[in-house]
C-alpha positions in Angstrom: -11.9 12.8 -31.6 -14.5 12.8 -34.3 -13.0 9.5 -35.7 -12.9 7.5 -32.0 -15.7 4.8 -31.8 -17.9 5.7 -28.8 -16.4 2.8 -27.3 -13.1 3.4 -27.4 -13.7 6.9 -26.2 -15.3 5.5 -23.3 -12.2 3.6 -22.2 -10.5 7.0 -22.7 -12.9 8.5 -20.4 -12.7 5.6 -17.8 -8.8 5.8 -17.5 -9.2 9.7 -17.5 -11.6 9.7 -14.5 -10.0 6.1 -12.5 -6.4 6.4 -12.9 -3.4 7.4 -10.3 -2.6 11.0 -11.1 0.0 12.9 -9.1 0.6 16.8 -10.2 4.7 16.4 -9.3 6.1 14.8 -12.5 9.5 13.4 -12.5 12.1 16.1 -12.9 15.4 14.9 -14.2 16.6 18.8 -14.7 15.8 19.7 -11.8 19.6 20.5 -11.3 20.5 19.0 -8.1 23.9 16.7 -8.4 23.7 13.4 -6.4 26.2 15.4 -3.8 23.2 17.7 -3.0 20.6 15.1 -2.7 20.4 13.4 0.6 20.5 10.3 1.3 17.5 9.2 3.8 14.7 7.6 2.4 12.1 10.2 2.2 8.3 9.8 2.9 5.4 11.8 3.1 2.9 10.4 5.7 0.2 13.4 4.7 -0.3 12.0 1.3 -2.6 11.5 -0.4 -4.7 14.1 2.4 -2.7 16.6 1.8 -3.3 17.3 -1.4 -7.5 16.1 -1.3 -9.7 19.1 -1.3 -13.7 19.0 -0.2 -16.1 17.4 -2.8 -16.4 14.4 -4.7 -14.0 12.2 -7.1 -13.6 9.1 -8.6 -10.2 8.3 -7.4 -7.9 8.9 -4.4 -5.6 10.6 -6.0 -7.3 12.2 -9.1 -9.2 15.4 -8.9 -10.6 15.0 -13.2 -14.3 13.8 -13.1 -17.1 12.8 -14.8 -18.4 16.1 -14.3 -15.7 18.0 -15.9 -15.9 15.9 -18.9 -19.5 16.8 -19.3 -18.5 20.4 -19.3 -16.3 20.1 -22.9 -18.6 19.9 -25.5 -22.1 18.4 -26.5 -21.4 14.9 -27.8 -19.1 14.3 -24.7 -21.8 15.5 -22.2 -24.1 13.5 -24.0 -21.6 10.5 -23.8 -21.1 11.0 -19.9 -24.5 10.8 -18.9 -25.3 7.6 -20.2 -22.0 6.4 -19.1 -23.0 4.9 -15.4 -19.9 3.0 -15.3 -17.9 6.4 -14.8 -20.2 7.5 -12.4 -20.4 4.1 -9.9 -17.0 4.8 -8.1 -17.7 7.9 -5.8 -15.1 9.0 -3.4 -15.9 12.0 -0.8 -13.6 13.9 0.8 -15.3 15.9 4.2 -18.9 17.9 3.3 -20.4 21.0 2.7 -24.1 21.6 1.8 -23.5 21.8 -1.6 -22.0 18.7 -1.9 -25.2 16.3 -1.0 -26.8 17.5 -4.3 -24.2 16.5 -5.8 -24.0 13.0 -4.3 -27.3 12.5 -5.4 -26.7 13.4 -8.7 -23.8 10.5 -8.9 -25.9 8.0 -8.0 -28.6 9.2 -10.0 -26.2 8.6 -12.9 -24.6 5.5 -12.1 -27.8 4.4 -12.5 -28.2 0.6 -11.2 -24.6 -0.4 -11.3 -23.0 -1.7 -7.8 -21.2 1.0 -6.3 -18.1 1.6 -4.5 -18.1 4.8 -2.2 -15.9 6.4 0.3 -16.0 8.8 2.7 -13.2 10.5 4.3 -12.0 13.9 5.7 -9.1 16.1 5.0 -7.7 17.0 8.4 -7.5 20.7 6.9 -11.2 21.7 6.5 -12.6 23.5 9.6 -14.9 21.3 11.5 -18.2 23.2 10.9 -21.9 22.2 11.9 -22.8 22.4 8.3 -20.1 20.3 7.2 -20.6 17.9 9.5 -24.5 17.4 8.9 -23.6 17.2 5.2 -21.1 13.9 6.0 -24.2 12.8 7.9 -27.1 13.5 5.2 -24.8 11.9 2.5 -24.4 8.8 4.5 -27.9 8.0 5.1 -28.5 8.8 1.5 -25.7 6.1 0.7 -27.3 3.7 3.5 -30.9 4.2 1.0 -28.7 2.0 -1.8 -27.0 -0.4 0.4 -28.3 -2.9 -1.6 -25.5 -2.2 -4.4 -22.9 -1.5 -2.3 -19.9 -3.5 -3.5 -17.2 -1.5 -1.4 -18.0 1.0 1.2 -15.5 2.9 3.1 -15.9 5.4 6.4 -12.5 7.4 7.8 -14.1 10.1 9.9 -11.2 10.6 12.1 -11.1 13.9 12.2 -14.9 15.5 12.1 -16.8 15.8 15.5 -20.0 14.1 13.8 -23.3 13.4 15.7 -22.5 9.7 15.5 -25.9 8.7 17.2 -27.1 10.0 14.3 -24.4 7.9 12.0 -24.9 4.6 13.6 -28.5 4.8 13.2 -28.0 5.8 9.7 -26.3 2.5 9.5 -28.1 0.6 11.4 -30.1 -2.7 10.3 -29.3 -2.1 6.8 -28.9 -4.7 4.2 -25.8 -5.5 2.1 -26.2 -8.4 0.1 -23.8 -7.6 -2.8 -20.8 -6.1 -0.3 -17.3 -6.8 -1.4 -15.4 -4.8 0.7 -15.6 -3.1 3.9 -13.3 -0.6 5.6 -14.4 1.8 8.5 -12.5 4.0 11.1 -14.4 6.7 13.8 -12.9 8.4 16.5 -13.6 5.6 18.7 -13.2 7.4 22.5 -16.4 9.5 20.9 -18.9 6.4 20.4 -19.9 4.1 22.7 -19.2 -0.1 22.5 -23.0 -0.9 22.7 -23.7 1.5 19.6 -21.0 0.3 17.7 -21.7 -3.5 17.7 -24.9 -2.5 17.1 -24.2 -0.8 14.3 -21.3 -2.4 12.8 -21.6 -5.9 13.8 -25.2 -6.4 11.5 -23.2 -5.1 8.6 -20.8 -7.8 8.9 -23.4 -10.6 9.1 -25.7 -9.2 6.7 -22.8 -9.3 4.1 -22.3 -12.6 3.1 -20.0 -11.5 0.1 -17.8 -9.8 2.4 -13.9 -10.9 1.5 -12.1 -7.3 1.8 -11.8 -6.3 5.0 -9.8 -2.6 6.3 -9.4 -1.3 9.5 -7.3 1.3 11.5 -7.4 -1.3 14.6 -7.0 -4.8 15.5 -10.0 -5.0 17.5 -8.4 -6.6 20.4 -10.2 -4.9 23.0 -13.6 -6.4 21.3 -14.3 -10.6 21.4 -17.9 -9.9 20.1 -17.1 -7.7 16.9 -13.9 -10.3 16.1 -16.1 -13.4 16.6 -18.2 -12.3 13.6 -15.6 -11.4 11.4 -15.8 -13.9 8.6 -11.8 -14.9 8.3 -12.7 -18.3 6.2 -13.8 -15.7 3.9 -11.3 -12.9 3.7 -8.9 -12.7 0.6 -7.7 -9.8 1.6 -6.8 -7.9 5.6 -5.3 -4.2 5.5 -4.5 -2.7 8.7 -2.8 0.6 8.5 -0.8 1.9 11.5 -2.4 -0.3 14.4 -1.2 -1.9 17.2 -1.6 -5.5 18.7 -2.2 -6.2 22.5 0.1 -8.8 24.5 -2.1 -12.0 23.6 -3.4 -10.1 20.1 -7.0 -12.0 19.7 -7.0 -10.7 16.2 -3.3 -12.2 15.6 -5.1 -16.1 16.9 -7.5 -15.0 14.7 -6.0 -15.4 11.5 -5.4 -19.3 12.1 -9.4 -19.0 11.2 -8.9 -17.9 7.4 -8.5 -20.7 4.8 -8.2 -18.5 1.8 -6.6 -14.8 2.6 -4.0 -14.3 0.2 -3.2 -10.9 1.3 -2.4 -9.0 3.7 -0.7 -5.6 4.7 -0.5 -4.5 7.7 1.8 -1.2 9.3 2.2 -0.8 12.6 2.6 2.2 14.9 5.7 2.3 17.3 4.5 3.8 20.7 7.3 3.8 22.5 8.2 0.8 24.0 7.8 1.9 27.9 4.5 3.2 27.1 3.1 0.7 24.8 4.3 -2.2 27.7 2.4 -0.3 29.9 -0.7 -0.2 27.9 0.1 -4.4 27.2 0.4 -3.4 24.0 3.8 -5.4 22.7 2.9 -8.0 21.3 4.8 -11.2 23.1 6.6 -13.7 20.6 5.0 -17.1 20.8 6.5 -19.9 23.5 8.1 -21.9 20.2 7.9 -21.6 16.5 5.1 -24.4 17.1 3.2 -22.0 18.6 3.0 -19.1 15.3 -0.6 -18.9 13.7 -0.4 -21.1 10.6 -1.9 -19.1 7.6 -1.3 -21.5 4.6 -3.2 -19.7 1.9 -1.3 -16.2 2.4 1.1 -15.2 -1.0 1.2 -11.7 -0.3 2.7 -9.4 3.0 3.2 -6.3 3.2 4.6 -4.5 6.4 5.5 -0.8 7.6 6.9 -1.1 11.1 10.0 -0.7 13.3 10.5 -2.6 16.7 6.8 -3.8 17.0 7.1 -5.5 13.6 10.1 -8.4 14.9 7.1 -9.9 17.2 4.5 -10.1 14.2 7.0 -12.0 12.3 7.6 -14.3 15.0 3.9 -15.2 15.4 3.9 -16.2 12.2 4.0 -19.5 9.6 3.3 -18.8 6.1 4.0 -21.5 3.8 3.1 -20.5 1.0 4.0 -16.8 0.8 5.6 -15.6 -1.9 5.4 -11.7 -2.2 7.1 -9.7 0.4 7.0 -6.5 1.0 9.2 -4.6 4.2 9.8 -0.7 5.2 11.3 -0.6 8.1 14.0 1.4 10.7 16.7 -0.6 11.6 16.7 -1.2 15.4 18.6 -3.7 17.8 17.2 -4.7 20.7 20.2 -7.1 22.4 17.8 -7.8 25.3 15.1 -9.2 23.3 15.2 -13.5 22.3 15.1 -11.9 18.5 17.1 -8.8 18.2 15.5 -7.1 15.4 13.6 -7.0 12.5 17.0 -9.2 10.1 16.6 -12.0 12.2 12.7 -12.3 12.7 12.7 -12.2 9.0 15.2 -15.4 8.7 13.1 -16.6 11.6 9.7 -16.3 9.8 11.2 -17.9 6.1 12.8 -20.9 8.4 10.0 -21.7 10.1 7.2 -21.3 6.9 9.8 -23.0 4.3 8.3 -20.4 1.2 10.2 -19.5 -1.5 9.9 -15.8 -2.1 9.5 -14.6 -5.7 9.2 -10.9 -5.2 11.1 -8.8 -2.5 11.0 -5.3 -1.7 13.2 -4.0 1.5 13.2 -0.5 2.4 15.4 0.4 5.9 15.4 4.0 7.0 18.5 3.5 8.8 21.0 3.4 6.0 23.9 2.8 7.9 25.1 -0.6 7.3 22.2 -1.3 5.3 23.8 -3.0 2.6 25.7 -5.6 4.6 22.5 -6.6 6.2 21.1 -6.6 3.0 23.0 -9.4 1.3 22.6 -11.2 4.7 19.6 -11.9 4.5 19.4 -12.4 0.8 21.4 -15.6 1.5 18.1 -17.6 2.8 17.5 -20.1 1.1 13.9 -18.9 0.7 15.1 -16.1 -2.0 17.1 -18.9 -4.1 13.6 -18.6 -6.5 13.7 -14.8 -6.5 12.7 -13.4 -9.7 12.1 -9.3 -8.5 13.8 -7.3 -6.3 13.3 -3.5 -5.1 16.3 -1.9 -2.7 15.0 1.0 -1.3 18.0 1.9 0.4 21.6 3.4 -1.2 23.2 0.6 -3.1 26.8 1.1 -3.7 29.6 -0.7 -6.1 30.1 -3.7 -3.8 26.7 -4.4 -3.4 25.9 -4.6 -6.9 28.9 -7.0 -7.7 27.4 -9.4 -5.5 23.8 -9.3 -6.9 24.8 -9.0 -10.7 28.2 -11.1 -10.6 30.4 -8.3 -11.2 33.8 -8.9 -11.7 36.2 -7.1 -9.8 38.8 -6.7 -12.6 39.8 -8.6 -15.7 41.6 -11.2 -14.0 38.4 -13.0 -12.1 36.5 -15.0 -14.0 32.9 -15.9 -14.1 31.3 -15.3 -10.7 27.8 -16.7 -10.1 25.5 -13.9 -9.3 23.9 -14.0 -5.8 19.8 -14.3 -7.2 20.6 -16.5 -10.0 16.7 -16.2 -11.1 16.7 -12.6 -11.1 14.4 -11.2 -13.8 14.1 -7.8 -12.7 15.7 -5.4 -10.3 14.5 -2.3 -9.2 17.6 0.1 -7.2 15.9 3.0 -5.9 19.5 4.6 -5.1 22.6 3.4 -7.1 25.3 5.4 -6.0 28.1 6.2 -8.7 29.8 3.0 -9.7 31.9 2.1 -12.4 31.2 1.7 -16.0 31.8 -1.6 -15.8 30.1 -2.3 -13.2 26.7 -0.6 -14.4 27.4 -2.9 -17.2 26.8 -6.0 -15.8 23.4 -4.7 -14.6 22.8 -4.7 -18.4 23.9 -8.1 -18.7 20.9 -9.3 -16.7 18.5 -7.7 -19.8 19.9 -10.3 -21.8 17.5 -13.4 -19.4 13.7 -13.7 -21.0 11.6 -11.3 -19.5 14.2 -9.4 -17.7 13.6 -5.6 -16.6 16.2 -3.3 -15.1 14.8 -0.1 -13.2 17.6 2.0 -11.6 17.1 5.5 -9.8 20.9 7.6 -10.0 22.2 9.7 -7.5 24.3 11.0 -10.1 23.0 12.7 -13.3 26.5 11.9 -15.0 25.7 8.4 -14.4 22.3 8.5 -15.6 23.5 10.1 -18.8 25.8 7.5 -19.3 23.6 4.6 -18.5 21.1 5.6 -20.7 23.1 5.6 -23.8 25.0 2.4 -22.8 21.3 0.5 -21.9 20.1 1.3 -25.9 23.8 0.4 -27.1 23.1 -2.9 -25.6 19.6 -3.4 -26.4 20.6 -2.9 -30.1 23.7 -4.9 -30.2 22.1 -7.8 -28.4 19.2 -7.7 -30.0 16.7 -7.4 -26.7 13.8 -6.8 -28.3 11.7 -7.8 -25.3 14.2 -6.0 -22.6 13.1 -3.3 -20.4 14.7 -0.7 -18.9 13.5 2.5 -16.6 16.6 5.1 -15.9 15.7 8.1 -13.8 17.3 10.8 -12.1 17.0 10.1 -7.8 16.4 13.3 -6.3 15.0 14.2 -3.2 11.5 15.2 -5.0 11.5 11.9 -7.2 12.2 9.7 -4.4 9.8 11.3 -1.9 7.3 11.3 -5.1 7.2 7.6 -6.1 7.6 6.5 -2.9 4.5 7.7 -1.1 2.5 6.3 -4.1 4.4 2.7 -3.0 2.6 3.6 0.4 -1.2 3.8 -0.6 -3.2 0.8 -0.3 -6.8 0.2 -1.2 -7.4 4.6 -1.0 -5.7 5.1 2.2 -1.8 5.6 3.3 -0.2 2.9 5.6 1.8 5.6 7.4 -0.7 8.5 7.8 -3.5 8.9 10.5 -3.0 7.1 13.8 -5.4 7.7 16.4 -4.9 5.2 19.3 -7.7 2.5 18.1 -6.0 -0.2 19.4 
């Protein structure tokens, strides 16, 4: 360390304290065979709350700070302190009394630098009065440097604050340099006259506002969505919401000339219920009818039945990056019977060429078949990445790598002729020379192959094979990521797939449609 330029050692430190950390490594030896690990798709819709713990961070998911740095030695204490930049990103999980000092010492530290905060509880620390007028001091402290706010963030879901006492923390403060913006309260506890009065002047008074997060559509409330600014937005994230019948957020969106992305997951009430609330969202009268969003590249969507109808309101020409996790449903009564056929119905109607696909189906049966359906579009004839979430089997691959069947077919065409890299989250046990044409498609420009095994015989063997071929073809710029699909791996990288801007997509529902 003695040799590192300050500099460099400060990038160390920034990684160190910034980056995605998650305590359950990969464990290839973990000696389960591919017969013992099961087959569903596996996700954890607790993380990353179950693992946070009360204080203060500078990531989501990483519990290494500033502060412990300061603790190793001289020099690096020395280092810290004048390092605001490590200090400006301040993330708070629930409140105790000691923990305002300590707030104030971060912002004491990060000095003048814009600041990106967010406050959130744990749904496992018990609800006291001290803890809760902690939250409550630290946020008016935070409301004394609105000024440099560039992202704030409130999900108080689960604390029984005094939120009088929180709006008028809030209340008439300015926000000139606010980026992003994402807020969720137990909404049954605060009434509609504090909350636009709260809420809706932060809004207006933000006029760099372009990220915008929120655990409901809003439909219930014209005023708050009539100051939204969606001409602005880059970016909407909606995690596990719902839309009403005529959604006003959903006519909304017609309104934004420059969102390029948007994630949204959406909470399946059941259907009997959520008809009763009007809270299905109806298809439109004709494809005419969808809201036109030109400027959108990216989607991302969690959802089962209620997410056919969002695809069907919607035109995206230009969309390019999709993302899907869904559970295969068919509804024959419906005009679109499920999620497969909303899909073709959305890339018909928007004409996009999709360059990057990730499908995820928790219903594994069939899965495959419906698969290489839909992969026919011609919106995927461009695709250059694909992630399969579900198990892919022999057939399957043959198809997407061109395969032969055995030495007497010649050269087949592979399905996604662009392919540059494919990610198979499951490849059941194939043959050898199968996996070998999966190799073949490291010898394009650029290409990457990342393959999760159900068996570790087949991992052994493909990771031998992979550097044979590497070396004989001389791949130099060829990658290749081989790892052992348990259920702990699987459940592991995938609920890191499901975090999205601090927060899960499939954790934390709490009716605020």
């Amino acid at each position: 360390m003695d040799h590192l330029l300050p500099e460099l050692l400060l990038d160390i430190f920034d990684l160190a304290v910034h980056s995605f950390f998650d305590p359950e490594q990969p464990s290839p030896s973990s000696g389960q065979t591919g017969e013992e690990t099961a087959l569903a798709i596996l996700k954890d819709d607790s993380y990353p709350q179950s693992q946070l713990q009360s204080g203060i961070i500078a990531h989501e998911t990483n519990p290494f700070t500033p502060v412990h740095l300061s603790h190793v030695c001289k020099d690096w204490r020395e280092m810290t302190l004048s390092a605001p930049e490590l200090w400006s990103s301040i993330y708070i999980a629930d409140g105790r009394p000691g923990t305002v000092k300590l707030f104030r010492h971060w912002l004491h530290q990060a000095g003048s630098r814009p600041l990106e905060l967010v406050f959130r509880d744990t749904g496992v620390m018990s609800n006291t009065e001290s803890g809760r007028d902690a939250v409550v001091e630290m946020l008016k402290v935070a409301a004394a440097h609105s000024e440099r706010w560039k992202s704030f963030k409130v999900r108080l879901l689960d604390l029984c604050l005094p939120l009088d006492d929180v709006i008028e923390a809030l209340r008439g403060i300015a926000t000139p340099k606010l980026e992003t913006l994402a807020f969720s309260f137990n909404m049954s506890a605060i009434s509609r006259g504090d909350f636009t009065d709260a809420w809706i002047p932060l809004v207006t008074n933000s006029p760099n506002l372009q990220h915008l997060q929120m655990w409901s559509t809003m439909d219930y409330m014209e005023e708050f969505l009539a100051i939204v600014p969606f001409s602005r937005l880059t970016t909407i994230t909606l995690p596990m919401v719902m839309f009403s019948r005529n959604s006003r957020f959903i006519e909304s969106l017609a309104a934004c000339t420059v969102l390029e992305t948007m994630s949204v997951s959406l909470e399946d009430e059941p259907w009997a219920a959520a008809e009763m609330m009007e809270m299905v969202l109806q298809p439109p009268i004709s494809g005419a009818d969808a809201v036109s969003i030109p400027s959108l590249r990216r989607l991302n969507l969690v959802g089962n039945r209620q997410l056919t109808n969002l695809l069907t309101n919607l035109h995206l020409p230009s969309l390019q990056t999709l993302s899907i996790h869904t559970n295969f449903e068919q509804h024959p009564g419906r005009t679109i019977a499920n999620v497969y056929l909303a899909l073709e119905d959305l890339l018909t109607r928007s004409e996009c060429q999709i360059h990057s696909f990730t499908i995820r189906d928790e219903d594994e049966s069939n899965f495959e078949p419906r698969l290489l359906s839909a992969l026919q579009h011609p919106a995927f004839r461009s695709l250059k990445e694909l992630r399969i979430g579900g198990i892919v089997r022999e057939d399957t691959l043959k198809q997407l790598t061109a395969a032969p069947a055995d030495d007497t077919e010649g050269h087949v065409e592979p399905l996604l002729r662009r392919l540059r890299h494919i990610h198979i989250e499951a490849l059941a046990e194939v043959e050898r020379t199968v996996f070998d044409a999966i190799l073949g498609t490291m010898a394009r420009p650029g290409a990457k192959a990342t393959v999760g095994f159900l068996s570790q015989a087949q991992l052994e063997y493909a990771v031998n094979a992979g550097d044979t071929h590497v070396a004989e073809e001389g791949l130099q710029g060829a990658e290749k990521e081989f790892y052992f699909a348990s259920n702990l791996e699987r459940a592991r990288r995938l609920r890191r797939e499901f975090l999205c801007h601090d927060f899960s997509m499939v954790q934390g529902w709490r009716r605020e449609y």
